[in-house]
VEXROBA-242852 format. One record per residue (C-alpha): x, y, z; residue in three letters. Coordinates in Angstrom, 2 decimals, decimal comma. Layout:
residues N
[atom [X Y Z] 'ALA']
...
//
This chain:
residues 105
[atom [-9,09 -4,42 -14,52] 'UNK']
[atom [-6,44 -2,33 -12,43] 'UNK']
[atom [-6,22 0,15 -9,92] 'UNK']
[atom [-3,62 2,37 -8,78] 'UNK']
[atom [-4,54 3,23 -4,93] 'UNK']
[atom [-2,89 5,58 -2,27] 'UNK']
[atom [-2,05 3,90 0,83] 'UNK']
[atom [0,32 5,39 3,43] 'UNK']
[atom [1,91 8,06 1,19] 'UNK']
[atom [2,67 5,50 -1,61] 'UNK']
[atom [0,74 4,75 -4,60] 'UNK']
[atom [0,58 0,71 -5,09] 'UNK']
[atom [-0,56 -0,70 -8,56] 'UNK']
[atom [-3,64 -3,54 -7,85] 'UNK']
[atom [-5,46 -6,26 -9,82] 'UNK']
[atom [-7,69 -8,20 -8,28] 'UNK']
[atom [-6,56 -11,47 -6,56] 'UNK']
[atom [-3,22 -9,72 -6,28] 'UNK']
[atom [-1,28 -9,70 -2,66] 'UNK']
[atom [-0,02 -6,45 -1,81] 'UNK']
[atom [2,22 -4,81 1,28] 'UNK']
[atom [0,96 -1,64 2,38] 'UNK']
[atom [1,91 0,61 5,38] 'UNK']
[atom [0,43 -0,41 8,41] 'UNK']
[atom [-3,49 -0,11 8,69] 'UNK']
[atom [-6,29 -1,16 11,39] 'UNK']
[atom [-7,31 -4,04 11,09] 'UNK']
[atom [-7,25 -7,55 12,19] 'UNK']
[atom [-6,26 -10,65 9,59] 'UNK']
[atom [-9,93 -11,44 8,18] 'UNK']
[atom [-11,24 -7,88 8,10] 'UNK']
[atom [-12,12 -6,52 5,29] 'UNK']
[atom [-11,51 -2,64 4,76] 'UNK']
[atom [-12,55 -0,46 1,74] 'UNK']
[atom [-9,85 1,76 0,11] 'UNK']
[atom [-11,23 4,86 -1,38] 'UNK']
[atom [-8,08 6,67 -2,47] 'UNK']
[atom [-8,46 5,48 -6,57] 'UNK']
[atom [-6,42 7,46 -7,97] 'UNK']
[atom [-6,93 5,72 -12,00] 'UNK']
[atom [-8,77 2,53 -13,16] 'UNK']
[atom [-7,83 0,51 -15,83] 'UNK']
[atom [-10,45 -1,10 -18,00] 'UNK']
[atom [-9,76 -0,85 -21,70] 'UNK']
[atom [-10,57 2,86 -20,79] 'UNK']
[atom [-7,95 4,54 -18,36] 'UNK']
[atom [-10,17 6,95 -16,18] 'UNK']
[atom [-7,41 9,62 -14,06] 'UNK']
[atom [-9,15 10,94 -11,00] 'UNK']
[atom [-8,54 14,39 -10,01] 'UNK']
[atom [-7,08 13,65 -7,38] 'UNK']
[atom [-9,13 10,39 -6,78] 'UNK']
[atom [-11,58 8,94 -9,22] 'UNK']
[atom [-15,17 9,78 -7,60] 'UNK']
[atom [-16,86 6,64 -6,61] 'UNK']
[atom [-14,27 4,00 -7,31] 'UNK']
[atom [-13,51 1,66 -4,34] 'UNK']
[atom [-10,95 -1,18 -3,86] 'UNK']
[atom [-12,30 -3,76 -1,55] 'UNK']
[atom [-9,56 -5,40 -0,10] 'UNK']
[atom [-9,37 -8,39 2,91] 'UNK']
[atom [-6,37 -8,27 5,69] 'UNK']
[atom [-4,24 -11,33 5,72] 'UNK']
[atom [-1,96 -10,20 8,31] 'UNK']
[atom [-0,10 -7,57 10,17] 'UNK']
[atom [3,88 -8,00 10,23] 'UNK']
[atom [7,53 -6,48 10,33] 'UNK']
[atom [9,50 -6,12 7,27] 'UNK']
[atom [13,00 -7,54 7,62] 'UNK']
[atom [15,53 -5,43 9,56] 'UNK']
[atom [17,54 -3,13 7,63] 'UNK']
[atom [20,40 -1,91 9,13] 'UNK']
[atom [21,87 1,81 9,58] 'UNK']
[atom [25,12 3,34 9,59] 'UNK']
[atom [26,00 6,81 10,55] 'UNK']
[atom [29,81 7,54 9,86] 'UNK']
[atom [31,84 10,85 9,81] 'UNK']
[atom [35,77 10,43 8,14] 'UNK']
[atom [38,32 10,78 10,51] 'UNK']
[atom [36,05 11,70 13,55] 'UNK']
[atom [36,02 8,56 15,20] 'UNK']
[atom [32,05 8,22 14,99] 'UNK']
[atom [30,06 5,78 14,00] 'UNK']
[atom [26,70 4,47 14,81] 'UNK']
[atom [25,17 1,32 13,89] 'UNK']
[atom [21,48 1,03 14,35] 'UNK']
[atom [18,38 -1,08 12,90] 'UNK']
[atom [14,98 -0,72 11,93] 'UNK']
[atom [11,96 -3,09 11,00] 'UNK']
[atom [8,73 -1,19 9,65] 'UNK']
[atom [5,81 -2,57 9,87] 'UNK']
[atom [3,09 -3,38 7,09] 'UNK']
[atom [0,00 -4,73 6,50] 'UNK']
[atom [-0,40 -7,50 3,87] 'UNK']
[atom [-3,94 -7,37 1,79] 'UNK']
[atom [-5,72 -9,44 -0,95] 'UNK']
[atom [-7,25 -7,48 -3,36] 'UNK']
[atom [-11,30 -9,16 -3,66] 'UNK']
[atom [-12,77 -6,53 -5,59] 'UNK']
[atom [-12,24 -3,11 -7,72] 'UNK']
[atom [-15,25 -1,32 -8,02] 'UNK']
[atom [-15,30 1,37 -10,64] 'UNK']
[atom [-18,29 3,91 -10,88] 'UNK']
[atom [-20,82 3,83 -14,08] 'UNK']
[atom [-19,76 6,02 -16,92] 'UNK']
//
């Protein structure tokens, strides 16, 4: 069984067991939090929600709370003599997928 899910503007393909990055969420490493965006389940039968599939849940546990690697960026205009060089790390939330719950039907 598989899930696609919205988390932080992004949709993220799950099965369970699977380890996924997210955006950053609540949430300490241990807690478990329920993600209700579903927007299709997989199960020999594809259900499409419109937006969301009513009543399917994605119970998910936090392993921990981090900050991506640092990209880095440039800002450069020809012959203008500017430049700018500047970094950023964004931070995410890992999860382990425990359980997809689809509704009856």
């Amino acid at each position: 069984m598989y899930a696609v899910i919205d988390s932080g503007g992004k949709q993220v393909t799950v099965h369970e067991g699977d380890l996924v990055r997210v955006e950053r969420m609540a949430g300490s490493p241990g807690d478990q939090v329920t993600l209700d965006r579903v927007l299709l389940i997989g199960d020999g039968e594809t259900r499409v929600g419109t937006p969301t599939v009513e009543g399917a849940t994605v119970q998910a546990r936090v392993v921990r709370q981090a900050r991506a690697r640092k990209i880095i960026v440039m800002k450069y205009k020809a012959k203008a003599h500017y430049r700018r060089k500047t970094g950023h790390r964004q931070d995410f939330t890992e999860l382990r997928i425990e359980r997809i719950a689809a509704p009856a039907g």
